[in-house]
C-alpha atoms as one frame of an Amber mdcrd trajectory, in Angstrom:
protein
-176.961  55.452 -66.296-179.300  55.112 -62.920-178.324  52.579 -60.716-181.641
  51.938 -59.961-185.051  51.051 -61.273-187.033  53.846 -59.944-190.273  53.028
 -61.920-189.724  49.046 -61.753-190.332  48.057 -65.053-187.666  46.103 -65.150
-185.257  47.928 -67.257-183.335  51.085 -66.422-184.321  53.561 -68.783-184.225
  57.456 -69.763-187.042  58.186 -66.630-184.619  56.289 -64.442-182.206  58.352
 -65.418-183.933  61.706 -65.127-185.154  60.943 -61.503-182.143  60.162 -60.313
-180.383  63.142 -61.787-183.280  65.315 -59.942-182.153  63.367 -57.306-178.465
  63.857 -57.044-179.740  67.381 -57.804-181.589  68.264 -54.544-179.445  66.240
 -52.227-176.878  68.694 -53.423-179.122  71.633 -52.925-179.952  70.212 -49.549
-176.466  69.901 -48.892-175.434  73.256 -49.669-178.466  74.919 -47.685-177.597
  72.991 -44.651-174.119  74.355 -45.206-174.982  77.681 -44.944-177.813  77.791
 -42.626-174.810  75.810 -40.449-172.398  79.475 -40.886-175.133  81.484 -39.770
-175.864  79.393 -36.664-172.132  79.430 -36.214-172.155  83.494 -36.618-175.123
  84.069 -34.032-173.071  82.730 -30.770-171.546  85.928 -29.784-174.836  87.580
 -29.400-176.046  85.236 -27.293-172.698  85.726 -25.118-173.566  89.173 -25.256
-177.030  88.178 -23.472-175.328  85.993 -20.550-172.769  88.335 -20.062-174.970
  91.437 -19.560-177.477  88.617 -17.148-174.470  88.002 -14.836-173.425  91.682
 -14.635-176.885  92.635 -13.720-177.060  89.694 -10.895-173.455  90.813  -9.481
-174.719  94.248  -9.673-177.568  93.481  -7.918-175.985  90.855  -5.475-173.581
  93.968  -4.711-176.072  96.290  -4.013-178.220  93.931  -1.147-175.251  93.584
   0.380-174.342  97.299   0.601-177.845  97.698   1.932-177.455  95.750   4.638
-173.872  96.531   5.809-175.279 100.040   5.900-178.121  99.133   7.456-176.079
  96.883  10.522-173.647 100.444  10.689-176.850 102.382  11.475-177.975 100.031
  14.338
């Protein structure tokens, strides 16, 4: 029985009853989609990790490298 009166009519009849079974039927589906898109966001964080951690190696790297430069370049002075 729909706890509502969807079309207004005044009574709560079969067509009540059928929208708000499609209803209850795509909040469900809505539910459960947001559910799993929700894992796979979860399961994408460690390549993103991946990303920073490979961006800081390159700047230490690099940061390492300037300042070899110029120690070697003060020794030859």
């Amino acid at each position: 029985m729909a706890f509502f009166d969807y079309d207004r009519n005044g009574k709560k009849d079969w067509k009540d009853n059928a929208r708000e079974y499609y209803l209850y039927n795509k909040m469900k589906e809505d539910d459960a989609s947001k559910h799993n898109q929700a894992k796979e966001e979860s399961s994408n964080d460690g390549k993103s990790n991946v990303g920073c951690g490979s961006v800081l190696l390159c700047f230490i790297f690099m940061f390492c490298m300037m300042w070899l430069a110029m120690m070697v370049d003060s020794l030859c002075k």
